[in-house]
C-alpha positions, -999 to +999 in steps of 0.1 A: -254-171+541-215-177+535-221-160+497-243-132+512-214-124+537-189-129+506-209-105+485-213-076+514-175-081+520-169-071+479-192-045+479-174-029+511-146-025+496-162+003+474-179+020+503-160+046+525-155+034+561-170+064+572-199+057+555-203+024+568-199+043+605-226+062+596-244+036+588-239+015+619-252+042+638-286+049+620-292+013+624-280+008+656-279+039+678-301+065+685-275+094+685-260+101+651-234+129+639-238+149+611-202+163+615-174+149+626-132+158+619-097+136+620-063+142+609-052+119+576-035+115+551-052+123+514-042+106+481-054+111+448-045+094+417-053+107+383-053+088+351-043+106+321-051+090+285-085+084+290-096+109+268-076+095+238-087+058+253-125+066+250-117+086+213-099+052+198-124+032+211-151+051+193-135+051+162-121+030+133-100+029+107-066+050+103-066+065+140-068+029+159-070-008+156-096-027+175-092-064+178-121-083+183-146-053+179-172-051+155-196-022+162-188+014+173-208+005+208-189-023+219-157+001+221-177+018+255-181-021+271-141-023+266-130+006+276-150+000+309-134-038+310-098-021+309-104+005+332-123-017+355-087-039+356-069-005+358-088+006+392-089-028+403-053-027+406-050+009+425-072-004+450-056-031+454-022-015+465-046+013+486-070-013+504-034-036+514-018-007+526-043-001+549-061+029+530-099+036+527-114+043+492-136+075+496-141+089+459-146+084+425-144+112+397-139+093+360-100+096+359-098+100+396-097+083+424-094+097+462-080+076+496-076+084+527-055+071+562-067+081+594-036+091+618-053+078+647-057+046+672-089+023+671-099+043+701-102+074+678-071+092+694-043+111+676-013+087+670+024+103+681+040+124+659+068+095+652+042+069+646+021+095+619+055+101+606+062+066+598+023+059+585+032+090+557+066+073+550+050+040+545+019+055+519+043+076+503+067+038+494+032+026+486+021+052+458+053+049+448+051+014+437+018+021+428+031+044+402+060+026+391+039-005+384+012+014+368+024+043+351+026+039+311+007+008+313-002-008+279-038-012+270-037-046+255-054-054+216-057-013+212-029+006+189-021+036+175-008+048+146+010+083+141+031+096+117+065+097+122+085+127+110+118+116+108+109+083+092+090+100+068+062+073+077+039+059+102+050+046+135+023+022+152+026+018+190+006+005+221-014+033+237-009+033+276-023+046+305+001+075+329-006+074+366+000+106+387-002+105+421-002+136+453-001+126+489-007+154+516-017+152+553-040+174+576-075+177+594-102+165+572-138+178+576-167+150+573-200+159+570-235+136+565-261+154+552-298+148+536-324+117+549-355+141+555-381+120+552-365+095+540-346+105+513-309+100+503-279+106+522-249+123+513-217+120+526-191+143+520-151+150+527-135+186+531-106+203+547-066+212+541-053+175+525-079+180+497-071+219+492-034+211+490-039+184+467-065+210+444-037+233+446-012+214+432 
């Protein structure tokens, strides 16, 4: 029983809380919203240098150096291991400070804050203010630590100009990061008959972020 708990305790990390509301009340409740709203504060990080990861590690030869790889396909198990250890580590600075996972695009990942009490009311304007101050110090750390991060056993090689050579150098990952704040938009959707449900975020904090 202890591992079962351990397990559903991992696997929650990588479920919205929302969704695990939703959830609850299908199971538990008879009444169940399909739409509901909050005020929050959105994050998004996006990784850039993936593209270039996922080319080196399907190649071999001049462009990159691949230590311990033999075959073109084990460069798509690695690149999953590093990223893995990459995302790992962003959710580990999210989920401390408090934050809820909600999304995952390849190079992107989404949190959110709500700005309001366990009784579901609005938190004061100071206390929301000091929440935003304390996410923004948190992504950036988050960006500090993990911006131009090396991926280790993967180099590059590229010719160097002014050396007249070839210059060979780790390739890293860059971590950008937006914060905004507003009324978010949930909505559940699907599970005629059924079927699969979908849950879904909208509203100003994602806009402003699309925006940017």
């Amino acid at each position: 029983m202890e591992k079962v708990k351990s397990i559903m305790l991992t696997l929650g990390t990588f479920v919205p809380d929302f969704v695990l509301e939703h959830v609850y009340k299908v199971r538990f409740s008879e009444e169940v919203e399909t739409h509901f709203s909050f005020n929050g504060i959105c994050v998004v990080g996006s990784i850039s240098g993936i593209t270039n990861l996922a080319d080196l590690y399907s190649k071999h030869g001049k462009v990159a150096k691949l230590k311990g790889i033999d075959k073109a396909h084990q460069g798509a198990e690695q690149m999953r291991s590093k990223l893995n250890l990459y995302f790992g580590e962003m959710m580990d600075h999210i989920i401390d400070a408090g934050g809820d996972v909600v999304h995952f695009s390849g190079d992107t990942l989404m949190a959110v804050w709500r700005l309001e009490d366990d009784d579901g009311k609005d938190l004061s304007p100071v206390v929301a203010a000091e929440k935003l101050c304390m996410v923004s110090e948190m992504c950036a750390e988050m960006t500090a630590k993990l911006d131009s991060w090396v991926v280790e056993g993967l180099t590059t090689k590229q010719r160097c100009t002014y050396a007249h050579g070839v210059e060979t150098s780790d390739h890293r990952l860059h971590l950008h990061t937006a914060v905004s704040v507003g009324c978010f938009e949930g909505y559940v959707v699907g599970g005629f008959e059924g079927g699969q449900w979908l849950n879904t975020l909208t509203g100003a904090p994602i806009s402003q972020i699309t925006d940017c």
